[in-house]
PASEBA-1860 file (N, C-alpha, C; in nm, 3 decimals):
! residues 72
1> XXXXXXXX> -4.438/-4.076/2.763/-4.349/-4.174/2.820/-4.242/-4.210/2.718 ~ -4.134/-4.194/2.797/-3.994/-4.252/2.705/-3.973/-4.396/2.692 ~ -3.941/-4.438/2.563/-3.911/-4.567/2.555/-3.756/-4.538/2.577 ~ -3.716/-4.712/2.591/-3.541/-4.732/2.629/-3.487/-4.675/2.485 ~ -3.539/-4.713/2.375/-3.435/-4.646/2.266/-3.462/-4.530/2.243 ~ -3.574/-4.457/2.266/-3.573/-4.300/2.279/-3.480/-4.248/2.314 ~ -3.457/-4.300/2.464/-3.335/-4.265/2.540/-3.192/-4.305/2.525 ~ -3.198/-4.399/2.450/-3.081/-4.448/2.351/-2.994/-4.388/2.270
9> XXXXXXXX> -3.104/-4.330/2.209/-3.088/-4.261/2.060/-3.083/-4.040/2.114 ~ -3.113/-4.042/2.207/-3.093/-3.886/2.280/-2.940/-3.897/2.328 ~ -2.911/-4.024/2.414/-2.780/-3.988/2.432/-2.678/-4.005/2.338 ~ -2.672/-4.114/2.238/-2.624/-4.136/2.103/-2.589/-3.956/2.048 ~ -2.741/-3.905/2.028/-2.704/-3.775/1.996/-2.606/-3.681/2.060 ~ -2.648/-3.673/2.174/-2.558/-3.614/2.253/-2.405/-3.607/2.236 ~ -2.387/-3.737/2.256/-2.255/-3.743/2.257/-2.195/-3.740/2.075 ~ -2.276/-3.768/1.971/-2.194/-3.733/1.844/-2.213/-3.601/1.855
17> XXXXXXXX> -2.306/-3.482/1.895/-2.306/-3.322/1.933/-2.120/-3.316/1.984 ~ -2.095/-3.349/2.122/-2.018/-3.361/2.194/-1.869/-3.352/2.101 ~ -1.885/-3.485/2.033/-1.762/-3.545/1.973/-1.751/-3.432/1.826 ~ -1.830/-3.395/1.804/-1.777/-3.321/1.673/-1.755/-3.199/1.700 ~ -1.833/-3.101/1.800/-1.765/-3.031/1.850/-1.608/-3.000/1.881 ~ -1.598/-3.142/1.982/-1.435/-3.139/1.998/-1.376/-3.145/1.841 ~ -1.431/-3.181/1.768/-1.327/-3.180/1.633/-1.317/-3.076/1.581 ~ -1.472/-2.978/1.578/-1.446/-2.822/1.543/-1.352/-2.747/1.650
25> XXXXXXXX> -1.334/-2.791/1.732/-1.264/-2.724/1.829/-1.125/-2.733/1.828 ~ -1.071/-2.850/1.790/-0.927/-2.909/1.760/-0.870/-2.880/1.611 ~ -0.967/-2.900/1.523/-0.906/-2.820/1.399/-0.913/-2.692/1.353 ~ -0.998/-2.572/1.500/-0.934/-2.428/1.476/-0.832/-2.432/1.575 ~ -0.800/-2.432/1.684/-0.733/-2.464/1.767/-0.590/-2.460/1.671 ~ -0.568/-2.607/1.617/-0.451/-2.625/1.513/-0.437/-2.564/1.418 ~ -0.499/-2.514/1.333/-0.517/-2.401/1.257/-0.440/-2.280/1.298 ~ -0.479/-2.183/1.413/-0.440/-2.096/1.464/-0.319/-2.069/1.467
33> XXXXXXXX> -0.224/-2.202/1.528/-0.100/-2.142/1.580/0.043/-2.175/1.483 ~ -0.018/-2.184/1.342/0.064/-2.134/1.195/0.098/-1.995/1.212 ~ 0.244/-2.034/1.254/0.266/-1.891/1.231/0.331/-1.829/1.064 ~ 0.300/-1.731/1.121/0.280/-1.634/0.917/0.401/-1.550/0.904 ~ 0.470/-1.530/0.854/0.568/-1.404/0.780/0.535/-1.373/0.778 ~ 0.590/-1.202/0.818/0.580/-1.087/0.808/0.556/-1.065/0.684 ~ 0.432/-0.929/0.632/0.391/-0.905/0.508/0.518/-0.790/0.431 ~ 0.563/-0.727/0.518/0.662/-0.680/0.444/0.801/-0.667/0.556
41> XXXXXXXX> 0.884/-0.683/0.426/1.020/-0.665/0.513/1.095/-0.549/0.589 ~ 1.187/-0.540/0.655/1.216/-0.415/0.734/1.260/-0.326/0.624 ~ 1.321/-0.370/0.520/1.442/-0.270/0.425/1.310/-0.202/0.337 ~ 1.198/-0.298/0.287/1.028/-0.215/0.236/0.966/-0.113/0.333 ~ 0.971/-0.130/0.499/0.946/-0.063/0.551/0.988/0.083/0.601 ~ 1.143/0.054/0.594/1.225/0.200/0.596/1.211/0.272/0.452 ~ 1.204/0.241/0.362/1.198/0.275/0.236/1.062/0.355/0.247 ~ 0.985/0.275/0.220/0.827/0.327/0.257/0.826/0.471/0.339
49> XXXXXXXX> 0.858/0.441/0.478/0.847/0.550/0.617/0.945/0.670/0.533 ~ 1.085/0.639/0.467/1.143/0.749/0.455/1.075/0.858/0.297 ~ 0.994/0.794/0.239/0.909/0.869/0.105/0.815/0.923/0.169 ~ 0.759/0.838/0.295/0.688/0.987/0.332/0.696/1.058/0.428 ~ 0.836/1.104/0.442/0.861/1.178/0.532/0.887/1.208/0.677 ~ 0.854/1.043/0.715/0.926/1.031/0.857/1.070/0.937/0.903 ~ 1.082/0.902/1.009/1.180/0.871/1.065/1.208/0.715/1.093 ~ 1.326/0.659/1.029/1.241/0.476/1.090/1.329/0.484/1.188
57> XXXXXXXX> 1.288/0.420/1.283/1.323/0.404/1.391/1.330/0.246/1.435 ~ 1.332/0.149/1.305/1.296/0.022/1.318/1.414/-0.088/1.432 ~ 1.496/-0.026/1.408/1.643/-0.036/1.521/1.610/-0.041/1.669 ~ 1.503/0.054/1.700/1.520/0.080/1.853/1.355/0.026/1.905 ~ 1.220/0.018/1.788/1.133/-0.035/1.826/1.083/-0.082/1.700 ~ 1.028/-0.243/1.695/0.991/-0.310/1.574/0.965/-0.215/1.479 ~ 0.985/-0.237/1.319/0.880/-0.233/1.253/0.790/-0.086/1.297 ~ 0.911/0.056/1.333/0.833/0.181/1.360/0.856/0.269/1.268
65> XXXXXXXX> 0.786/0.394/1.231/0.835/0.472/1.178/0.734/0.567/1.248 ~ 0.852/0.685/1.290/0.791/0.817/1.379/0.739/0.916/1.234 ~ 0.617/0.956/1.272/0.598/1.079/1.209/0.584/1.206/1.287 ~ 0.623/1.327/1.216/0.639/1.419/1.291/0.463/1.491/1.300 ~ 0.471/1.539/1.410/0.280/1.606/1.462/0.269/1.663/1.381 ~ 0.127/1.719/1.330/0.085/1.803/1.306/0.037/1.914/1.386 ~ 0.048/1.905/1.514/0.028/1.996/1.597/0.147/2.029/1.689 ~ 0.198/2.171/1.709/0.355/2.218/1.765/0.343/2.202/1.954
END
């Protein structure tokens, strides 16, 4: 048999469960939507793509560089 503060002290729990949750939930949430700079720049990236031998194409699609197949 439950006493009244048994049941007191279950929903007490409950709801600090509840409430801190929402706080883990709100400070990844806010976290997340920092947005970041790009790790390298376009003029590092054409540089890069053209030493090894392919094509940048960063003009016509982000941040690309075509390599040519290895298969004809």
């Amino acid at each position: 048999m439950r006493t009244h503060r048994m049941v007191e002290r279950s929903i007490q729990q409950t709801l600090t469960g509840v409430w801190l949750g929402a706080v883990v939930c709100g400070v990844l949430t806010a976290c997340s939507t920092v947005p970041y700079p790009p790790t390298y720049a376009d003029a590092e990236l054409q540089a890069k793509c053209e030493r090894s031998g392919g094509w940048w194409r960063g003009d016509l699609i982000r941040e690309y560089c075509e390599q040519e197949s290895p298969f004809p």
